[in-house]
N, C-alpha and C positions, 0 to 999 in steps of 0.2 A: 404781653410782649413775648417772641418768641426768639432764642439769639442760637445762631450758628455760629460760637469764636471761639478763638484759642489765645495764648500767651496774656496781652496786656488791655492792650487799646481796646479792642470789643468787649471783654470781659468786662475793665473797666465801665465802659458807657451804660452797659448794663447795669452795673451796681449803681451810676448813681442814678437811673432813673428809675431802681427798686427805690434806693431812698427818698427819691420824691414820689412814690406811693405804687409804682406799676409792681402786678406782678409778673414773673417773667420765669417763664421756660426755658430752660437750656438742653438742648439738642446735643448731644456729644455720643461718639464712637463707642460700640461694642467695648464692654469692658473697661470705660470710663476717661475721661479726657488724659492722658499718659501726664500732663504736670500737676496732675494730685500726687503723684511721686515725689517732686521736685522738693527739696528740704532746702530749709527745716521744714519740721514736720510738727504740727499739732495736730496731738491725738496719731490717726494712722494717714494724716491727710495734709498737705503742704501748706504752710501758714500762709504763705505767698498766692496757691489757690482761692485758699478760703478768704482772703480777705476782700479778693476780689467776685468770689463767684458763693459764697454762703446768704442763704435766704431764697435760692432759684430753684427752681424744682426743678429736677433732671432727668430726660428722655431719651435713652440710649435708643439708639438709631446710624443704621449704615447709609450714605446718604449715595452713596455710588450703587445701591443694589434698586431695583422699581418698589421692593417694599419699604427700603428705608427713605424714598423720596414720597412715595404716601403718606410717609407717618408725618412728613413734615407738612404737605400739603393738609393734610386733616388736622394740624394744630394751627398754621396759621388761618385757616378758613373761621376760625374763631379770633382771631387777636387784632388787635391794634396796630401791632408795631411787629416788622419783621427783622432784623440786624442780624448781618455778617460779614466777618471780614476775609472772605475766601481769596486767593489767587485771583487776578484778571484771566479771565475768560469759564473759571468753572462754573459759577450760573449757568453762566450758557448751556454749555458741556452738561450738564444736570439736569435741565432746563426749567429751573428756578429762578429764570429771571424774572424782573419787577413784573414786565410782561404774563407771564406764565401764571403768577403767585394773585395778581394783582385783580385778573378776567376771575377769579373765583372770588377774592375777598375785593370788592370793588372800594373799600372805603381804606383800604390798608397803607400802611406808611412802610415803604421800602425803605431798608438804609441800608449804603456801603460805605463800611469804613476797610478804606486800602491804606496802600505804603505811599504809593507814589499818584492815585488819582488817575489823570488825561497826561501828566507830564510826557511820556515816553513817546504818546500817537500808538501806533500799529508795530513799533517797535517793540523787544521782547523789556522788559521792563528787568533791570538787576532786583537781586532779593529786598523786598520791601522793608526792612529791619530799621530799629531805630539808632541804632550806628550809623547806617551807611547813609539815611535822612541827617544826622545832623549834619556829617560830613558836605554831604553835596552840596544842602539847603544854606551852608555858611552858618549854621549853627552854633556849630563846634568852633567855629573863630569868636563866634560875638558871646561867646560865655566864656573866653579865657583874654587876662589882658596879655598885652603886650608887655616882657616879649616873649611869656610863654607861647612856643609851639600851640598851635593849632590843635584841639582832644575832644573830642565828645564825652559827654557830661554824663558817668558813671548812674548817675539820676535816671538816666531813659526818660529822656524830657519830652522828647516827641512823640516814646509812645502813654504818658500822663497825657499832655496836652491834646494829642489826638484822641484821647476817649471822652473827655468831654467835650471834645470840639463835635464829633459825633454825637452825646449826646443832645445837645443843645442844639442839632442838624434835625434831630428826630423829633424835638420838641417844635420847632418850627414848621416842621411838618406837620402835627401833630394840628398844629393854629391854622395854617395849610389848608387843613382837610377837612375843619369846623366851619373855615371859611365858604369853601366853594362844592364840600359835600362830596371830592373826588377824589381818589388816591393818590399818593404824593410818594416821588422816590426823592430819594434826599441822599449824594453821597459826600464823602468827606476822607480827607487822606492824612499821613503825617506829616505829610508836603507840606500841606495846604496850614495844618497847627505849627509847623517852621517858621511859616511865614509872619504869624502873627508875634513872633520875637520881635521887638526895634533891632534895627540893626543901625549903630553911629556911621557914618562917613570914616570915622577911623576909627579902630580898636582901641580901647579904655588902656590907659598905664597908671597902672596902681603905685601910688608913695609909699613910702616906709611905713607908714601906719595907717594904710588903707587896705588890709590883710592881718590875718590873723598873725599873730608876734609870737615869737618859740618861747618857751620859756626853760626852766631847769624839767619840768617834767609835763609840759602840754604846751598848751595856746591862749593867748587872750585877745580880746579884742576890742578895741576902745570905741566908744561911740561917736556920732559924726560930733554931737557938740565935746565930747572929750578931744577931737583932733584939732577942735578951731583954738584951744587953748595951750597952744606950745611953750609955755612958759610954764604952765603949771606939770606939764608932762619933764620939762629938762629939770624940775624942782625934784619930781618921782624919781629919775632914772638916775640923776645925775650926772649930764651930761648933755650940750645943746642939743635939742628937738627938731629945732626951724637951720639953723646951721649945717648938721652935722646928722640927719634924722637917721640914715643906716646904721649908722657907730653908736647911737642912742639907742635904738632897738635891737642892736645888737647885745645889749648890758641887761636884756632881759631876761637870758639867758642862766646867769648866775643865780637867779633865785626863783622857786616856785613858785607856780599860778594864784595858789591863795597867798602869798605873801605878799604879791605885786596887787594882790585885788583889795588886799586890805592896806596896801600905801596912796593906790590911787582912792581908795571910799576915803581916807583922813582926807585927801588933797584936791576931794571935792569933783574927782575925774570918774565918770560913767565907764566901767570897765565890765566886762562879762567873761566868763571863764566857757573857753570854747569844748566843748560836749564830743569828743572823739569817739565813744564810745557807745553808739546807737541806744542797746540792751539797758543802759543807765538811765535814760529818759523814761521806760517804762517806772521806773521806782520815785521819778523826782516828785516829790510831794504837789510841784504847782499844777501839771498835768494831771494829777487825780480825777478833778473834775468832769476831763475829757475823755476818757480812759473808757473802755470796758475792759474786765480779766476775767478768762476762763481759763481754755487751752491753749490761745496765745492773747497779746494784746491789742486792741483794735483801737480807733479811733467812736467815739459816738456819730451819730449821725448829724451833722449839723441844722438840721431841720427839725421845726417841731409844728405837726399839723394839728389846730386844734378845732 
């Protein structure tokens, strides 16, 4: 596989289709893709790169000069799978389009992963980012209740979802092209992974204790069968649950997270102590398992081919 991308969604799609066994090329600018900068840094190299773009082999390459558009041509006339998420219309402008790439490797699986897809037409398309997707797509409403304001979800939900919505575009291809023996483009946007949000008829309003509860020095969060038990919650807090549930959760307040998590284990209430601090999950003993550590911390690969 050979990937032309930057930031999330492409890099992404790429990593998890190493992880399910491809190997993959990555094509990046004289002097090296500019978010190996991007900190933190593990080692001399951005942990946020690496986690997504580590195990590709890297071919610097100017793709705007006719020898840096050879070099791409002579690597995909070998691969499988071609992926990039360039601007609408630079293929063209390159002329690497499916067309172009496709008359050499006739068996090849084009992908484009965009922002926005066909939405715009022939219109100039606004920047494809995964803000201004959640935004439009009603994203940013159906992940916050009512009556928080309307926010896009600091997560970059559309540009996760969008990379493996592309990869799973490539893999389809991929069956595609086993099938019928011909090259297959396959594109995919973060429109198009918006969509596959539900989105209610109305936006969710959360109760008193369907959110994380403040406490003297953090957050807890009680489970669904700890919420269906309001009587054993007004026994904890002191103070009606089912009555009065804000002024109950308000008395949370007075005293810390582990204090409240060991009155709800006596009283029998599923409570969980909310984890604010990202860098501490690296150390929790239960994630070990999951874990790799070098120079930063990674997740394993959830596959295992045997």
């Amino acid at each position: 596989m050979v990937e032309s991308t930057r930031r999330v969604q492409g890099p992404l799609a790429g990593h998890v289709l190493r992880l399910l066994g491809a190997e993959v090329v990555r094509i990046e600018p004289p002097g090296g893709d500019p978010m190996r900068g991007m900190p933190p840094l593990a080692g001399a190299v951005s942990a946020r790169f690496r986690a997504l773009n580590d195990g590709k082999r890297v071919v610097e390459a100017d793709i705007t000069t006719p020898g840096g558009r050879r070099t791409v041509r002579e690597l995909v006339a070998d691969a499988d799978v071609f992926l990039h998420n360039w601007a609408p219309g630079k293929a063209g402008r390159l002329r690497l389009e499916a067309t172009d790439l496709c008359s050499a490797q006739p068996r090849l699986v084009y992908a484009w992963a965009s922002g926005w897809g066909g939405l715009w037409g022939s219109a100039a398309p606004p920047l494809g980012t995964d803000f201004l997707v959640q935004a439009h797509s009603g994203l940013a409403a159906a992940v916050r209740p009512e009556p928080q304001p309307p926010a896009p979800s600091l997560m970059t939900l559309t540009d996760v979802l969008g990379g493996l919505v592309s990869a799973q575009a490539v893999l389809a291809g991929l069956l595609a092209r086993e099938r019928t023996g011909r090259a297959q483009r396959v594109d995919s946007s973060l429109f198009s992974a918006a969509a596959l949000v539900p989105r209610p008829r109305r936006r969710a309003r959360w109760g008193a204790w369907e959110q994380p509860l403040a406490t003297a020095d953090g957050y807890l969060w009680l489970t669904d069968a700890a919420r269906t038990r309001p009587e054993r919650i007004t026994d904890v807090v002191g103070a009606d649950a089912a009555l009065c549930p804000e002024a109950a959760a308000a008395r949370l307040a007075a005293r810390s997270t582990a204090e409240w998590s060991a009155r709800c284990a006596r009283a029998g209430l599923a409570a969980v102590p909310v984890c604010t601090d990202l860098s501490r999950l690296a150390a929790d003993p239960r994630f070990a398992a999951a874990l790799v550590r070098d120079e930063y911390v990674r997740p394993i690969a959830p596959w295992e081919f045997l």
